[in-house]
N, C-alpha and C positions, 0 to 999 in steps of 0.2 A: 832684621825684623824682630822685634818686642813680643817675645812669647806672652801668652794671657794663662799664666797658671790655674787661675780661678774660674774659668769658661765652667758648666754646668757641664759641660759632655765629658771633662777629664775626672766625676768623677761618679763612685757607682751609690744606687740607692742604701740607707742605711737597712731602710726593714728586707728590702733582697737580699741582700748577702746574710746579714742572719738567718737567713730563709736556707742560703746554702751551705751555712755551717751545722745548719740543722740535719741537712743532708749526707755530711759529711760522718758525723754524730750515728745517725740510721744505717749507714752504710756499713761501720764494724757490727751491726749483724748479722752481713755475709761475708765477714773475712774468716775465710777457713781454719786459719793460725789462731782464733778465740775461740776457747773452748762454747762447748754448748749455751750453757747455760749463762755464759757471760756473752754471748751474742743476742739471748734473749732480753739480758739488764739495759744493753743498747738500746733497744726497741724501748721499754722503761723511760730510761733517761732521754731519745728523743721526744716521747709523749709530755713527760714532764717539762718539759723546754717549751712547749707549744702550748702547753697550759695557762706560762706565765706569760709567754709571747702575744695569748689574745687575751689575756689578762689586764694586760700593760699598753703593749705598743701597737695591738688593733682598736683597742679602745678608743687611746689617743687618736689615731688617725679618723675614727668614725669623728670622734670629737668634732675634729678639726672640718671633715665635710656636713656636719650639722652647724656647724658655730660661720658658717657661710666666709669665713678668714678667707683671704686669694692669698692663700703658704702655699710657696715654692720650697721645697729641697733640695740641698746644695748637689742633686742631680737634675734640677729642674723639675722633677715631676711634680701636680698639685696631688690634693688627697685623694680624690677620686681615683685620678692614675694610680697611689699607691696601690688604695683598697683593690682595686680589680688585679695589679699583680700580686699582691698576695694571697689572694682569694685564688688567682689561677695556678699559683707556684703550687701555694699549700694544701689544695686537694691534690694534686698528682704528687705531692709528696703522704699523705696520709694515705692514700692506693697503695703505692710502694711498700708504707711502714707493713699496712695489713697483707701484701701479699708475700713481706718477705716475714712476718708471723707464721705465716701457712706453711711455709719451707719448714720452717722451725720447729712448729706443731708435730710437724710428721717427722722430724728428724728424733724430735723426744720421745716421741713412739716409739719409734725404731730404742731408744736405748731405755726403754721402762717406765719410762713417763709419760700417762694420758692423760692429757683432758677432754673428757665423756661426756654424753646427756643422761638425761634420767632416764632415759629410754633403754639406754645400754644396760641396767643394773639388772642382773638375777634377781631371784623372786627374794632369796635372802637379805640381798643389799637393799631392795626395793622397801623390805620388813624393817631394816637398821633405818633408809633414809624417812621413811612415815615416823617412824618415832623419833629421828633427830627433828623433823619438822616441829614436831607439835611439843616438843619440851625445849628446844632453843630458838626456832624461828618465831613461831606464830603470836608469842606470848607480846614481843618485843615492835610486831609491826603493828601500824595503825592505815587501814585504805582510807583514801579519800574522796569522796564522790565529786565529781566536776559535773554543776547543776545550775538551775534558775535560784536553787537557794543556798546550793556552796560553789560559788567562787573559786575560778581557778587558783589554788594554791602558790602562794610565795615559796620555789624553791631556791636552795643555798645553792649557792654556785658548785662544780665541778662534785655536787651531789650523785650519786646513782638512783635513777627510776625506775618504775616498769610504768607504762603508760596501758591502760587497761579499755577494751571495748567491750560490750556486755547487752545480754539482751535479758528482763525476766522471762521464765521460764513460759509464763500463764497467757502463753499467745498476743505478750506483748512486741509490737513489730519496732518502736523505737530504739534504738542503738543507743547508750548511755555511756558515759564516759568515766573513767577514775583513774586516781594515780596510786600505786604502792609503793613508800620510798625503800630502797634499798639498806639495810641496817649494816652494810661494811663498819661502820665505826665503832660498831660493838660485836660485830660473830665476824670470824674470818671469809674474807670474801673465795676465796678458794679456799676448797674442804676436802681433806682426802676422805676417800670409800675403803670402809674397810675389807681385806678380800677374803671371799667366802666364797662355800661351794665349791663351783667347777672354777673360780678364777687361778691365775697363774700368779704364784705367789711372789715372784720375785719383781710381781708388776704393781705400778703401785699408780692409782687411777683418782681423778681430781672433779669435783662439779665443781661450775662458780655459781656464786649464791643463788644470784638473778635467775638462773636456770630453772634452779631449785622451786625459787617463790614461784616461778611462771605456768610451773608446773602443777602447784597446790595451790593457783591464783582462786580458783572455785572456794577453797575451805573460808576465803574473804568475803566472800559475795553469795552466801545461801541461795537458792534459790535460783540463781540466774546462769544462763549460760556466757560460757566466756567465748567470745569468739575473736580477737587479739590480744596479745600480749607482747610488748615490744617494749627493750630497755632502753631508754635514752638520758641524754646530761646536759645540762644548762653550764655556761661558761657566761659570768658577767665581772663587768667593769670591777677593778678591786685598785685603782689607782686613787692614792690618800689624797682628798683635797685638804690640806693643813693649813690653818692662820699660822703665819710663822709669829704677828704682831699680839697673838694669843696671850692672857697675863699670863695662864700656867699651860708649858706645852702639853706634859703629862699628861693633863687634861684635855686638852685639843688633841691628840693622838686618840685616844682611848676613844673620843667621840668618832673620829672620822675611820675608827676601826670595824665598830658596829655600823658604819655609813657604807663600808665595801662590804659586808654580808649582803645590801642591799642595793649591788650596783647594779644598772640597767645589761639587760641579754646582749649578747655579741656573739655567742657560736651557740648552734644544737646538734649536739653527737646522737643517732638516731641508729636503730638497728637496721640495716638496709633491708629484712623482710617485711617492714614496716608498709601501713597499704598509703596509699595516696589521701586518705580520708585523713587518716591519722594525724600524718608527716603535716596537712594545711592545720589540722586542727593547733597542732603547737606552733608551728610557725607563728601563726595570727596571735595564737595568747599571749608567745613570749617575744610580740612585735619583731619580727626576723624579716629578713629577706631571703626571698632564695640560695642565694648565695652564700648565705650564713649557716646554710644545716651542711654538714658531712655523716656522708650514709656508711655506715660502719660494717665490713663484710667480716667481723669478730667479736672478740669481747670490747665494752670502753672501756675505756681507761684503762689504759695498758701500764701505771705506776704499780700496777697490783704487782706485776713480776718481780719489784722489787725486794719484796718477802718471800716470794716463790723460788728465786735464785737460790736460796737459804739450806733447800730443800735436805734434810736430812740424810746422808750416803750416797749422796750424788758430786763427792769430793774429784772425781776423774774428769768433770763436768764444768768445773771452775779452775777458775788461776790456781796455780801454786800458790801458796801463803807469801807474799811480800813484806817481811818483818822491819820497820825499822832499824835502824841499825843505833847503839849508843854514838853520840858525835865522838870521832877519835880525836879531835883536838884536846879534847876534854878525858881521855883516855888515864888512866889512875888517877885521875883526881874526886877527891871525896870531898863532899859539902862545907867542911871547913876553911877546904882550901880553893872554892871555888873563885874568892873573891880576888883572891891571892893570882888565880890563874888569869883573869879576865883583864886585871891590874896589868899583869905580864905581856899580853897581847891581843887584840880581838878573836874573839870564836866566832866563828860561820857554823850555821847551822842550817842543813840542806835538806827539808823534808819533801814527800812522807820518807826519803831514803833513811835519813836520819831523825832517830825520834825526838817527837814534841815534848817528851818529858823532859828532854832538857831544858826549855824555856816555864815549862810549869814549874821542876826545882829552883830554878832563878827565883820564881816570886814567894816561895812556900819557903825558900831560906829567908829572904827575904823577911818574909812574915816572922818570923822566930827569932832571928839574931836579934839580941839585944843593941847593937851598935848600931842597930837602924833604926834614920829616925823619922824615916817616911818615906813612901809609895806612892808613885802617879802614873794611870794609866790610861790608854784608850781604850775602849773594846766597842767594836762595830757588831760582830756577829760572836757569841759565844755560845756553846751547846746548852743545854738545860741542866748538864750535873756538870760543870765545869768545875777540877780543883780549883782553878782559879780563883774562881766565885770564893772558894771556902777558902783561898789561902790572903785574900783582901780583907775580910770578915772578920779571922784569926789577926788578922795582924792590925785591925782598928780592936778589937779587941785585946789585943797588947799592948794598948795605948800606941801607936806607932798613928802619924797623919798620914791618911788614905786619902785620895783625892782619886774620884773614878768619872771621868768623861762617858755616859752610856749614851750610845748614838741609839734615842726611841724612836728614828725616822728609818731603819734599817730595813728594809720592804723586807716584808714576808716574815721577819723578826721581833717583829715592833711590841706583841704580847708577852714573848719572854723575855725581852731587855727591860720591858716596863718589869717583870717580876724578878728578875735578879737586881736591879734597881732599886728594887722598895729592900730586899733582903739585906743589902749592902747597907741600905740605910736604918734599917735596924741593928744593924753591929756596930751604928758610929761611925762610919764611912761617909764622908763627902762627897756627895751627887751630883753630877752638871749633867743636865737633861739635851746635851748640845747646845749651837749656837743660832741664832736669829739668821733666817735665810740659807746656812748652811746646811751640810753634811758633814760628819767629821768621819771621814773614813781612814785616817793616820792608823799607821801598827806601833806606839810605842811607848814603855813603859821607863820610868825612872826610876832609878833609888836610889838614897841620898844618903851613908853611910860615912859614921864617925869613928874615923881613926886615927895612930897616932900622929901625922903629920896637919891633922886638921879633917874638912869636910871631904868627901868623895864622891863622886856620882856615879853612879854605873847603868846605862841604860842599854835596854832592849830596840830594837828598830827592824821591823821586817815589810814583807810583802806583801802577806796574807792573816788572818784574824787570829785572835784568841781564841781558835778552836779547836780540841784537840781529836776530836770528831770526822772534819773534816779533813783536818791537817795528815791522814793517812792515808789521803786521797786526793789532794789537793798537790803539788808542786807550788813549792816556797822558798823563800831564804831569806836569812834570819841573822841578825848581827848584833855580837853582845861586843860591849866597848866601854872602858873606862878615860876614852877620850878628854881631855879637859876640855877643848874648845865644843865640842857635839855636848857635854852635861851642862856647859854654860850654855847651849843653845837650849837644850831640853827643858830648861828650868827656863828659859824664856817662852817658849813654846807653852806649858802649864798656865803659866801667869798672862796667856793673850788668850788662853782657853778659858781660863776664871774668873777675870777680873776686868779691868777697864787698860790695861797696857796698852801701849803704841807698838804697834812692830818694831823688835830692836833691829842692829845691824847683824844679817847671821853671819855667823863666820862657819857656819859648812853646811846648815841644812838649808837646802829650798823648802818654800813651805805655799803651797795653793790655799785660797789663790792672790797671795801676797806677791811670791816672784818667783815661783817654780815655772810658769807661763815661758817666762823672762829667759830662766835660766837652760830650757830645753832649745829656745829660739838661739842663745848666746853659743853654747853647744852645736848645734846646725849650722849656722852663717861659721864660725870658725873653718870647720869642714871647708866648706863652699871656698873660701877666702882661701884656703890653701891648694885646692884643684886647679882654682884660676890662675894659683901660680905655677901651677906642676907641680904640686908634689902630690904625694901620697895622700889618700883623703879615703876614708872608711868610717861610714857609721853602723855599728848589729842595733836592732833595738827587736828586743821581745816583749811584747803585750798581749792582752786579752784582748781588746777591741781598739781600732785606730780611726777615729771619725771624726778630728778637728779639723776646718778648713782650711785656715792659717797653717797650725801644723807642716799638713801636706802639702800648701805653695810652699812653704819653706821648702821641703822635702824636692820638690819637685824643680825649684831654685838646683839644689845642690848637685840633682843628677843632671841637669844641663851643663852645671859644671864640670861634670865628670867625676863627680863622687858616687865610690863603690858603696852602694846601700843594699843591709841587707835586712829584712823583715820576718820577724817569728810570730804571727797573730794569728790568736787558735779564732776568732771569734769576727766580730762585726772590720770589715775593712772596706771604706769605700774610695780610698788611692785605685788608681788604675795602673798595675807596672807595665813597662813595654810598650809607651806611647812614643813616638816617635819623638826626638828633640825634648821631650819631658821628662819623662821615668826609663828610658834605655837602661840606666843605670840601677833601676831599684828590681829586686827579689824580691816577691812576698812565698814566703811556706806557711802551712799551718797542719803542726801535730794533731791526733786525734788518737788517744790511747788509753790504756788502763786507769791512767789518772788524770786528774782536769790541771792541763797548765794554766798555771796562774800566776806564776810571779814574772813581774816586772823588773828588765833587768837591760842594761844600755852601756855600748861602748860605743867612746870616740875618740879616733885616731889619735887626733891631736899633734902632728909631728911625732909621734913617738913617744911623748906622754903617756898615753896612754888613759882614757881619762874612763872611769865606771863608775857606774850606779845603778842602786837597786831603789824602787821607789813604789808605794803602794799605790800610783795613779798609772790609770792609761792615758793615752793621748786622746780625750775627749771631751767635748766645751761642757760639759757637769761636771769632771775630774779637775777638769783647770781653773774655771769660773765661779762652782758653784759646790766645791766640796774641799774641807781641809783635808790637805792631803802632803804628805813629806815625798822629797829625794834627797839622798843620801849618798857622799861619797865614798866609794871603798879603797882604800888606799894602802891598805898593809897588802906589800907585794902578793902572797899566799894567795891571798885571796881572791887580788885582781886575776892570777893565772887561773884559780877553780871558775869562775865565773865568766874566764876567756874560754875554757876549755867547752864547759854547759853550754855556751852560746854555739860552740864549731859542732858539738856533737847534734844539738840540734841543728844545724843549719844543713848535717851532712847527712844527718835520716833519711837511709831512704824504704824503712819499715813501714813508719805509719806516718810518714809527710806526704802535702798535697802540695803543687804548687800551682799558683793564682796565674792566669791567662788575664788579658786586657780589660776582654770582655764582663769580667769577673765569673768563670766557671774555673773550675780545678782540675788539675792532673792530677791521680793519686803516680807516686815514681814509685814505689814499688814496680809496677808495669813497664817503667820508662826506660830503670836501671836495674832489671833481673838479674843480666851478669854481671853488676859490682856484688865485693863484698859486702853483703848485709850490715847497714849500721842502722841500731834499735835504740835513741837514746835513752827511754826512760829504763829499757833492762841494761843495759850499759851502766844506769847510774847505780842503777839499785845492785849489780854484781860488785860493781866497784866500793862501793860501801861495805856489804859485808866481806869484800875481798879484804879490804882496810882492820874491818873490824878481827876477822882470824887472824890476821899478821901479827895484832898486838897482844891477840891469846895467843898465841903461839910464843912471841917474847917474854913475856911473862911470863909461861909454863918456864923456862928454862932461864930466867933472872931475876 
């Protein structure tokens, strides 16, 4: 009997399983082995994820059940189905986030850290916070009446309010409405108190703003009494509508930016003291459903802890310092002779273990050697003070030809790539605003260097962005190569980014969505083709998210055949392992740890080949269809074994892996495998690294 791979029940919804990666994310809140304060940044980083999540992909789906579309998803559900499971996931996941806060709250207590009301404060602190009030709040806030003749106010998305009820004083019985926005983006939204009096000095005690202003809400409103005060948050649509057939994209960007300041409501974050008066009153202004409000039993917006983590002498409280490490391939060698050393063999570069500065000095020699005689790079996401930025600038500025590809469609990035963009092109740098209908999400950099044998090319190719920001936090890998057949692609690649080229013949990079699609399929079926004969048949592949449909029939092909599949995907997976006669064969884990896995990285059997790649795409129909994106072979033995070995050590975590049930819920093993010995990869790598890095202080001290 003809299995049907593609049946709608083999596989799981895309917005659920985000929903339970989000989960997974919230849950190192309560792992005991994170320190405090790094348990509270979890809480953090799940808020922020939900942020973009109804930002983005609730939006979309309201969309899609007002746009009256009959869309199915390659789980079969329509949008309505979706909307109501995620609406019922993501409240009892937001319950969760605030009751595992509360843990938290009181554990910080316990070690010298409160957060207070104003009601807590001595008469002295009471004396400090009236004058902090009236010399740094009050100057800065403006209330606004919501009346017959002002108009409920246009608020900014994922803004902080207080939503204000109020009566005058002079025996008037009408109830009057107004908002005071919350000024987080100019006074610190958490404010420490100073201790005075009878406080315990060694205690150091916190208001948030909102508290504050709720408190002094009267000094707004002369005259009137207040009778609620309750902070709430408006979340709306922020998804870019872009002409891609636009004359100047710049321009259509920049428009459709100030269009999501003013994208229609989709969630209201409300303080659950809130009366029922209230709660209808916004609903109705900010057209909501029921459905759409979540009643907050804490502060909102819980991204504020990410500056709170910070907190001054609370070092016992956070991780040890995780320093990258210098790349030891690259161990005594100094800038002259970098070129000399890359020429000699590939460097792999494995961050955050290994630092990013080594791909920054790449382009900052770069920028300087006189023998160079041009630079071409991508950058999808790069920080706001990027050497980078300055070492591109510098080096059109040495007359050297810069050619910089800035991806301005890079969600959530789009205003500082348009401004590192224009800078670039103030130094003389050549600007490609991206491509028509694309994304260009590719990691890589050329330079094209004269020496004596003639031209040379030396290019960068990684995982993860030009950011070095991120890249201390982020898991990546990175590959410098003086390949001739990869600079003759690279300089093909450039010239279909700039100009009007034909796709040439590659001779070793995949390129999306040209025939990278091709080349993951060609990779898979090999596999399959050898099970069926009996032999040996293994594919690892690590990713962020895996949601192609094709893809996974292929996938699902090859473990019918009996191929050992093994899956690393921290993120969206709607494969289902463990179906009977279809995926028996497939593993899915997914890490959840100090730093965000990110890179992309795939081994196949092949006979004993051995075949790897690292490649900036997931497996996902925008990665493969509708974004440039590279795979890349790794082939200097060294380094297929370091990224054979990354792969076992993830696979064999059992610190902080989950692994994926049918049904798609998760096992965390930690609890499965108590009595193995503990395998942690990312401190695994990060020990290994500087273990690396002393060995060669230590030769050195003594040659």
């Amino acid at each position: 009997m003809r299995l049907n791979y593609t049946d709608p029940e083999n596989f799981l919804n895309r917005e659920c399983t985000w929903i339970k990666f989000n989960e997974r994310v919230l849950r190192e809140a309560m792992v005991p082995s994170n320190p405090l304060l790094e348990q509270l940044n979890f809480i953090a980083i799940a808020a922020s994820n939900l942020d973009e999540f109804f930002m983005i992909r609730v939006a979309g789906v309201k969309h899609l059940i007002e746009s009256g579309i009959k869309h199915i998803d390659i789980s079969g559900m329509t949008p309505q189905e979706q909307f109501e499971a995620i609406q019922d996931m993501v409240h009892k996941q937001v319950q969760q986030q605030y009751a595992y806060y509360n843990i938290i709250r009181n554990k910080l207590r316990e070690n010298g850290l409160q957060f207070i009301h104003v009601s807590d404060l001595n008469e002295e602190q009471h004396l400090w916070l009236e004058s902090y009030f009236e010399r740094e709040i009050y100057p800065v806030v403006t209330p606004m009446a919501v009346d017959s003749s002002h108009p409920f106010p246009f608020l900014s998305s994922l803004n902080l309010n207080l939503a204000v009820l109020l009566r005058k004083k002079q025996c008037d019985i009408s109830v009057k409405t107004a908002i005071l926005p919350v000024p987080s983006s100019v006074i610190k939204r958490i404010i420490k108190v100073p201790n005075t009096g009878v406080s315990n000095g060694t205690e150091k005690k916190f208001l948030f703003l909102e508290d504050i202003l709720g408190a002094f809400a009267e000094q707004f409103f002369l005259g009137c009494d207040i009778l609620e005060v309750v902070p709430f948050r408006v979340t709306r649509d922020a998804d870019l509508d872009i002409d891609d057939d636009a004359e100047d994209l710049l321009i259509e960007v920049e428009k459709s930016l100030k269009k999501r300041r003013k994208g229609a409501s989709v969630r209201l974050e409300l303080a659950y003291s809130s009366s029922r008066m209230l709660k209808e009153f916004l609903r109705r202004e900010l057209q909501l459903e029921e459905k759409d409000i979540y009643m907050i039993s804490g502060p909102l917006d819980c991204k504020v802890f990410f500056s709170f983590v910070g907190t001054d002498g609370c070092d016992s409280l956070r991780y040890p310092p995780a320093v990258p490490q210098p790349s030891y391939e690259l161990a005594g060698i100094d800038a002259p002779d970098f070129w000399s050393a890359i020429a000699k063999q590939d460097i792999m570069v494995h961050h955050p273990y290994e630092t990013f500065t080594t791909v920054e000095n790449f382009i900052k020699l770069a920028a300087t050697d006189p023998n160079v005689l041009a630079i071409k790079q991508t950058l999808y996401r790069v920080s706001s003070r990027s050497p980078i930025i300055a070492a591109l600038a510098e080096a059109a500025e040495n007359g050297k030809q810069v050619t910089v590809l800035m991806e301005v469609k890079a969600r959530f990035d789009e205003e500082n790539n348009i401004f590192m963009a224009r800078k670039l092109e103030q130094a003389g740098c050549h600007v490609i605003y991206g491509i028509m209908g694309l994304k260009t999400h590719s990691k890589i950099t050329l330079v094209v260097r004269h020496e004596e044998n003639g031209i040379r090319r030396y290019v960068h190719l990684a995982t993860g962005n030009y950011n070095g920001k991120t890249a201390r936090i982020y898991t990546d890998v990175g590959i410098l190569t003086a390949s001739t057949l990869i600079g003759v692609d690279a300089s093909s690649f450039f010239n279909l980014l700039s100009g009007y080229s034909d796709p040439p013949q590659w001779n070793k990079l995949a390129v999306a969505p040209i025939n990278l699609r091709e080349s993951i399929y060609q990779s898979i079926e090999q596999e399959t083709s050898l099970a069926r004969q009996g032999k040996k048949a293994v594919i690892i592949a690590k990713m962020n998210s895996l949601l192609d449909k094709a893809v996974i029939t292929k996938l699902y092909a090859a473990s019918a055949a009996g191929v050992q599949i093994k899956l690393i995907i921290r993120g969206i997976c709607v494969l289902r392992p463990g179906l009977p006669g279809i995926s028996e064969h497939i593993e899915v884990h997914s890490i959840v740890g100090r730093f965000l896995e990110h890179s992309r990285l795939f081994y196949f059997y092949n006979g004993g080949k051995e075949d790897v790649f690292i490649s900036s795409a997931d497996w996902m129909p925008r990665n493969l269809n509708e974004r440039v994106e590279l795979m890349i072979p790794v082939e200097f033995p060294p380094h297929k074994e370091r990224i054979k070995r990354i792969l076992s050590l993830y696979f064999h975590d059992n610190v902080k892996a989950y692994s994926m049930n049918s049904d798609g819920t998760y096992r965390y093993l930690a609890k499965e495998r108590k009595n193995e010995e503990p395998v942690h990869a990312q401190r695994q790598l990060q020990y290994e690294a500087e273990e690396k890095n002393d060995e060669i202080k230590h030769k050195n001290k003594y040659f």
